[in-house]
C-alpha positions as CSV (number, residue, x, y, z in Angstrom):
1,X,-191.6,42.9,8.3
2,X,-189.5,39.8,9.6
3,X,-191.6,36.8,11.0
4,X,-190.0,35.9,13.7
5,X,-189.6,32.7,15.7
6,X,-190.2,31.5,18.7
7,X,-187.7,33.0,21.1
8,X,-187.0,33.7,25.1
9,X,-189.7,36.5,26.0
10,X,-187.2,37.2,29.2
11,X,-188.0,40.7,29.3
12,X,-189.8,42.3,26.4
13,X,-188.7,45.5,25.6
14,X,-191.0,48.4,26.7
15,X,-191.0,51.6,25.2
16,X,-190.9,53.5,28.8
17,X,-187.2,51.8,29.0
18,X,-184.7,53.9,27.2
19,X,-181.6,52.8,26.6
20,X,-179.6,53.8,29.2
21,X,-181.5,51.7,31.4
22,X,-181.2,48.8,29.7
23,X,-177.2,49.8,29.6
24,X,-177.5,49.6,33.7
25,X,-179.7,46.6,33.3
26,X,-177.1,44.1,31.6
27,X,-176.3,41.0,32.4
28,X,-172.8,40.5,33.8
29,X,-173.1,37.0,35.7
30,X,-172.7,33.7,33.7
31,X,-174.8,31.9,36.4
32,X,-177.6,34.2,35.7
33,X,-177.4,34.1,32.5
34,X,-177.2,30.2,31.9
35,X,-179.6,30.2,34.3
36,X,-182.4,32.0,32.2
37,X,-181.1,29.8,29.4
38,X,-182.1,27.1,31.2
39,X,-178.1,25.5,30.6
40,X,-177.0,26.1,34.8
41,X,-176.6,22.5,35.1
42,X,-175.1,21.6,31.8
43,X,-172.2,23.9,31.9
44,X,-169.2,24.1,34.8
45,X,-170.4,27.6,36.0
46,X,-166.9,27.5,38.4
47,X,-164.6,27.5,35.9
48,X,-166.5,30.6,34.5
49,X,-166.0,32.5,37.4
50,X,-162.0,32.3,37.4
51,X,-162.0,34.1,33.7
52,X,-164.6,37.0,34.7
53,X,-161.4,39.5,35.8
54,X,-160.2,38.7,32.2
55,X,-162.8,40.0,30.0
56,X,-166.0,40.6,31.8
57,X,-169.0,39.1,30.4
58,X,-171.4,42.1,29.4
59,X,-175.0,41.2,27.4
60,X,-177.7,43.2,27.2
61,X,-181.3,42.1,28.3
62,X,-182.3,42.6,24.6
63,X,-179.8,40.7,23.0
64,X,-180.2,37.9,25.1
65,X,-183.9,37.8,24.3
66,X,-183.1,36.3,20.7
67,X,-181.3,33.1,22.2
68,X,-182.7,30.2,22.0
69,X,-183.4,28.0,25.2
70,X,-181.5,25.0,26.4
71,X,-179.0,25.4,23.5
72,X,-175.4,25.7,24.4
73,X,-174.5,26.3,20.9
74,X,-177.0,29.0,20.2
75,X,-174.7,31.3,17.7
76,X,-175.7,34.4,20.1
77,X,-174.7,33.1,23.2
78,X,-171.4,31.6,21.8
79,X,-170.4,35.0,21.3
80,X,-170.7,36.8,24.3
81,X,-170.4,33.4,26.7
82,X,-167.2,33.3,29.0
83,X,-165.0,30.3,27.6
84,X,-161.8,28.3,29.3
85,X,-160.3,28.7,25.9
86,X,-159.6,32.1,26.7
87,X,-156.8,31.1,29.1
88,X,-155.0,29.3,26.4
89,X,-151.9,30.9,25.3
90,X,-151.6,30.3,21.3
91,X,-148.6,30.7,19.3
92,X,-149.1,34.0,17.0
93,X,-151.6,35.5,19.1
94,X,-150.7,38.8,21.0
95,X,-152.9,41.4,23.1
96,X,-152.3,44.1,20.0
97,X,-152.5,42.2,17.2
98,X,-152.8,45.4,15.6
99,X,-150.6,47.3,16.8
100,X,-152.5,50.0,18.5
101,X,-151.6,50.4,21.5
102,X,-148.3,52.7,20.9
103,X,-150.5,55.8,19.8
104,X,-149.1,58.6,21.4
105,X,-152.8,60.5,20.9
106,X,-155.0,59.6,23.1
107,X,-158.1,57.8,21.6
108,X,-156.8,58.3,18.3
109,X,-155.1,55.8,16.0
110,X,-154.3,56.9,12.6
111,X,-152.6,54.0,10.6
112,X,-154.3,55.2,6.9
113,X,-153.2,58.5,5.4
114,X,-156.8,59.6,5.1
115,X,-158.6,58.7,7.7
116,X,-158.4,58.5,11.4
117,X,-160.2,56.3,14.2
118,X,-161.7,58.2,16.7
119,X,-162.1,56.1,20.1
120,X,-165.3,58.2,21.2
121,X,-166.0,55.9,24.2
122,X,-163.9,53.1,26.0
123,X,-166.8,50.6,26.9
124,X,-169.2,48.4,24.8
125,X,-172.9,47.2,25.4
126,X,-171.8,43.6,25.0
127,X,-168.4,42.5,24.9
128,X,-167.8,40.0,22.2
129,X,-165.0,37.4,23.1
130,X,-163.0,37.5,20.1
131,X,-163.1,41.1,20.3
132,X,-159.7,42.3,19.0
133,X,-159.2,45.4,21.7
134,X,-159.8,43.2,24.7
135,X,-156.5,44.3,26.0
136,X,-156.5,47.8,25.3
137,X,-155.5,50.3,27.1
138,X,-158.4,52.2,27.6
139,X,-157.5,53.8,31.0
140,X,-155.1,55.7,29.1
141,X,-157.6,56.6,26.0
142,X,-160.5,58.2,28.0
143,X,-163.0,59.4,26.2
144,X,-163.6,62.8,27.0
145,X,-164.2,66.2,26.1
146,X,-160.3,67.3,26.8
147,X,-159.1,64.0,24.9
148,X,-161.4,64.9,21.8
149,X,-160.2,68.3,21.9
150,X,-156.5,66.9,21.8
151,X,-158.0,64.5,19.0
152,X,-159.5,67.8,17.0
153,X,-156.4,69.9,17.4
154,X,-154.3,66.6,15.9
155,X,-157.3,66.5,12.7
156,X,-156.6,70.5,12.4
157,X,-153.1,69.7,11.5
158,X,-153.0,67.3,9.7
159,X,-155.0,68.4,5.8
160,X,-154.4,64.9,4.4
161,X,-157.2,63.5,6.5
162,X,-160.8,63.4,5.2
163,X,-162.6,60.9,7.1
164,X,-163.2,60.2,10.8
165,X,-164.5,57.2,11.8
166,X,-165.9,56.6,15.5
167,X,-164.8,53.4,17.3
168,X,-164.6,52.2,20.8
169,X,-165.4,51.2,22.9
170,X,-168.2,51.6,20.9
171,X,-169.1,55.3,20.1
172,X,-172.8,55.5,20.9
173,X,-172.0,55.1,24.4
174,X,-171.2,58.8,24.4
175,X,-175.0,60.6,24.6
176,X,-176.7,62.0,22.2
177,X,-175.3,65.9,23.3
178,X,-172.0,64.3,23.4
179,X,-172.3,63.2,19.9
180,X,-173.8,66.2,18.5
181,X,-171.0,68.3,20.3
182,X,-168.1,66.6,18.4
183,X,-170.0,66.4,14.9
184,X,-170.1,70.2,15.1
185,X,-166.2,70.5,15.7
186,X,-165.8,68.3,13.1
187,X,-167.8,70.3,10.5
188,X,-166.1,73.1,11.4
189,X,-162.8,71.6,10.1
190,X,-162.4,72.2,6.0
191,X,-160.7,69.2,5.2
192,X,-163.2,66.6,6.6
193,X,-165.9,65.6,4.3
194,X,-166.6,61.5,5.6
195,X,-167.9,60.7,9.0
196,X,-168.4,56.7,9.6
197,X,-169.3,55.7,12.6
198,X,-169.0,51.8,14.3
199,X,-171.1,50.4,16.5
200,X,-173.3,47.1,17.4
201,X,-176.2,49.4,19.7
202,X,-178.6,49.4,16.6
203,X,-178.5,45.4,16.9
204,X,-178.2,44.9,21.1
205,X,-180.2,47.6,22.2
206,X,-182.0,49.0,19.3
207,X,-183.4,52.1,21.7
208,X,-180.2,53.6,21.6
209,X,-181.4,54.9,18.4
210,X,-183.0,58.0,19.6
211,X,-185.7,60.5,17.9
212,X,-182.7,63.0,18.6
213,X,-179.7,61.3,17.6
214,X,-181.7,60.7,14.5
215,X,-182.4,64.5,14.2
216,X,-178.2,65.1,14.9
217,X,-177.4,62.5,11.9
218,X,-180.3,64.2,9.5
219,X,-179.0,68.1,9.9
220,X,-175.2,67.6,9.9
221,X,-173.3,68.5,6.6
222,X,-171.6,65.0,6.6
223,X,-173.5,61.8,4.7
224,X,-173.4,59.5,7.6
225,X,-171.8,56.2,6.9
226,X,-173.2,53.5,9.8
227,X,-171.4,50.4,10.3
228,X,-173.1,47.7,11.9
229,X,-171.5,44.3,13.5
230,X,-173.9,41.4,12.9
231,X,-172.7,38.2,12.6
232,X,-175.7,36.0,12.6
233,X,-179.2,36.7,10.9
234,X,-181.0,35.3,14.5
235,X,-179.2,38.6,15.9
236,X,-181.9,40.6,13.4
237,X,-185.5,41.0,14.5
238,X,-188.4,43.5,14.0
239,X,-187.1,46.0,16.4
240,X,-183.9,46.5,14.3
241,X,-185.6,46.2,10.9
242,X,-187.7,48.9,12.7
243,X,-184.3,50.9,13.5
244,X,-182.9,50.5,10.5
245,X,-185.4,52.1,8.9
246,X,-185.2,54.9,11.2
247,X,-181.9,55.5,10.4
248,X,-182.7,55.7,6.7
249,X,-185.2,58.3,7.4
250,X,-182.9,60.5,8.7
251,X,-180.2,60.0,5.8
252,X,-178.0,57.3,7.0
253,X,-176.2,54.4,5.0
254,X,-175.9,51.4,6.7
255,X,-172.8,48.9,5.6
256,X,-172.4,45.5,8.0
257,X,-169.1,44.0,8.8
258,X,-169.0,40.6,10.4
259,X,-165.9,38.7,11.7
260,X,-166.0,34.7,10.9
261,X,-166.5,32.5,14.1
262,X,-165.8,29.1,14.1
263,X,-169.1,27.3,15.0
264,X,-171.1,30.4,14.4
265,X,-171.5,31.6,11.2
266,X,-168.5,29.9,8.7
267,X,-171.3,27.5,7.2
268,X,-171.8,28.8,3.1
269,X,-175.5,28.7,4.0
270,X,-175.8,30.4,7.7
271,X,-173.7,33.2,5.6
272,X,-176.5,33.5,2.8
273,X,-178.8,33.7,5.7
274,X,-177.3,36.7,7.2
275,X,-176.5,38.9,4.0
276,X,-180.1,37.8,2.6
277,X,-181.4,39.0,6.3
278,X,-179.5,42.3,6.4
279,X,-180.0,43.2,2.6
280,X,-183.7,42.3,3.3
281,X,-183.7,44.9,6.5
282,X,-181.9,47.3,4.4
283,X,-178.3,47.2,5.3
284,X,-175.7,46.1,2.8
285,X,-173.4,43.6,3.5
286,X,-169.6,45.0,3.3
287,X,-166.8,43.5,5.5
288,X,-166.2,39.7,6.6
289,X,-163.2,40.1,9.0
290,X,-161.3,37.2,9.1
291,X,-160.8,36.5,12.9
292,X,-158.0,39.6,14.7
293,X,-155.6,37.0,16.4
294,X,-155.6,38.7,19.5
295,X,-154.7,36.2,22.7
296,X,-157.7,34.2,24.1
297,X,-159.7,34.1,20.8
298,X,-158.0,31.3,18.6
299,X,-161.3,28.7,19.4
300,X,-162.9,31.0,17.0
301,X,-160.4,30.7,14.2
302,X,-161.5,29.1,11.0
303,X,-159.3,26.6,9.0
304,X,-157.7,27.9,5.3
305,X,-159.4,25.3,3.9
306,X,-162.9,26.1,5.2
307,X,-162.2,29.9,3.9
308,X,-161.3,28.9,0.5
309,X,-164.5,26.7,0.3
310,X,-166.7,29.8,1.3
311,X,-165.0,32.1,-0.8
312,X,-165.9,29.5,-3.9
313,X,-169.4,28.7,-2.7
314,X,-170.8,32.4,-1.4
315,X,-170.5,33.4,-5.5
316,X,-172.8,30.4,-6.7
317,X,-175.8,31.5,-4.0
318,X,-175.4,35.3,-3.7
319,X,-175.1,38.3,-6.4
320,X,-172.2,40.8,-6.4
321,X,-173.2,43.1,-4.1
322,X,-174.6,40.4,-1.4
323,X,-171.1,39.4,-1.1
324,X,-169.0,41.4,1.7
325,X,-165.6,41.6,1.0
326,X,-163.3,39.0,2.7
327,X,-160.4,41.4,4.7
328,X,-157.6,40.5,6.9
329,X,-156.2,43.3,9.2
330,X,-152.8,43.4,10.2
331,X,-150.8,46.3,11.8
332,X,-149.8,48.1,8.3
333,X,-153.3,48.0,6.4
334,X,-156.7,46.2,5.1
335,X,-155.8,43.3,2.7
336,X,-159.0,42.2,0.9
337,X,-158.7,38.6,0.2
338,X,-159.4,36.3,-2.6
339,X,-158.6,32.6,-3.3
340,X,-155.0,33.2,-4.4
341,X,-154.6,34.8,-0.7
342,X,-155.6,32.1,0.8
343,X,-153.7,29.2,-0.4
């Protein structure tokens, strides 16, 4: 097991708390939260409050437990903390960066030939601030039994597609009937033989992992692919090594992606840390995003330079398969990266 350190106990985790609860139980205020972080008086809390009808600040009780006091640097709290960088307006930055919001199906976006991206739910746990679909359009992308079945008919037609892969949002919002409903369509549909599914709940609330969704992932037909976001090892402690192995039990492969933050985890050792953490825990590392430029996120960016000095250092501490694959999205396709990219 992981030996943890010594951490906020704000609110351990009971087991009579399921995670719903702790879903209606997040933090939204940056004065409360500071405030339990002991920083209220070390950071302009009015200047916070102008950017909440931006992108709301959403952390779960959980997450927030694995901060570390009186640290305004803390890796965990610099991703989910409102910031007055936000409001800058950088050249090359745009709310679709991607290029998804012209998708005439709702909550569907299908940019590969293969595979399409299901957006199961429109809402997160925790909203990240260099999340790329900050703007998006989600009032127009419901997630709901009617848009799935839209979804479905679209995957029907369409025999070139293999994979489905559920997004967000993030897709364990829907409950666990919810879930189970839309697996079935899907194995009723020949031509689908991948299901990969995105999500951060197995890292900010862990209890969303449920003896039942466990059962709905062990006796479908598909070999469920599981994609966690983790972006610091301090976001790993016992309760998701615990998870984790849960979801092995019940026949799940877990991959990792992680998008390099300035300030957070684009130190050669902090990223040895996490992919040493996460193979340790059982997940294998497998993406490292360079940063989406979507507007209000370029504090985050990391320099050329600093990329090229990873990508020569990562191979002198890690083996092969500890090494995730360095990708860039754009709004054609995936380009995995190397040091010729980058210069």
């Amino acid at each position: 097991m992981l030996k943890m350190g010594n951490n906020i106990n704000i609110n351990q985790l009971s087991k009579k708390e399921d995670w719903l609860q702790q879903l209606a139980n997040v933090i939204t205020k940056p004065e409360k939260l500071l405030n339990i972080l002991e920083l209220d008086n070390k950071y302009k809390i009015e200047k916070l409050n102008k950017l909440r009808t931006v992108f709301p600040l959403r952390v779960p009780k959980s997450f927030v437990n694995r901060m570390k006091k009186n640290t305004i640097k803390d890796p965990l709290l610099m991703q989910v903390l409102i910031n007055h960088k936000e409001l800058i307006n950088t050249r090359g930055y745009s709310q679709d960066p991607l290029n998804e919001q012209s998708s005439t199906i709702p909550g569907l976006l299908h940019k590969y030939k293969n595979r399409i991206v299901l957006l199961l739910k429109n809402s997160c746990a925790i909203n990240c601030r260099y999340c790329f679909r900050r703007y998006f359009p989600y009032y127009k992308n419901q997630g709901n039994k009617r848009n799935w079945q839209i979804a479905l008919n679209y995957i029907n037609l369409h025999t070139e597609i293999n994979e489905v892969i559920f997004s967000g949002g993030d897709p364990l919002i829907a409950k666990d009937h919810e879930i189970e409903w839309i697996i079935k369509q899907l194995e009723t549909i020949s031509h689908i033989k991948q299901l990969r599914i995105h999500t951060r709940f197995p890292v900010v609330i862990p209890a969303r992992v449920t003896d039942q969704l466990c059962k709905i992932f062990k006796k479908t037909k598909f070999n469920i692919l599981l994609v966690t976001h983790i972006n610091h090892a301090q976001e790993i402690n016992d309760e998701v090594f615990t998870i984790v192995y849960k979801l092995k039990k019940a026949g799940v492969t877990l991959l990792n992606q992680s998008v390099l933050l300035k300030g957070i985890n684009d130190s050669v050792e902090t990223l040895v840390r996490l992919n040493n953490t996460l193979f340790d825990v059982g997940i294998l590392p497998y993406y490292l995003h360079i940063l989406d430029k979507v507007q209000g996120t370029a504090h985050f960016s990391v320099k050329k330079e600093n990329i090229l000095q990873l990508i020569n250092d990562l191979p002198l501490q890690l083996s092969g398969y500890m090494i995730p694959k360095l990708v860039n999205d754009n709004h054609k396709f995936k380009k995995v990266l190397n040091n010729l990219h980058i210069k």
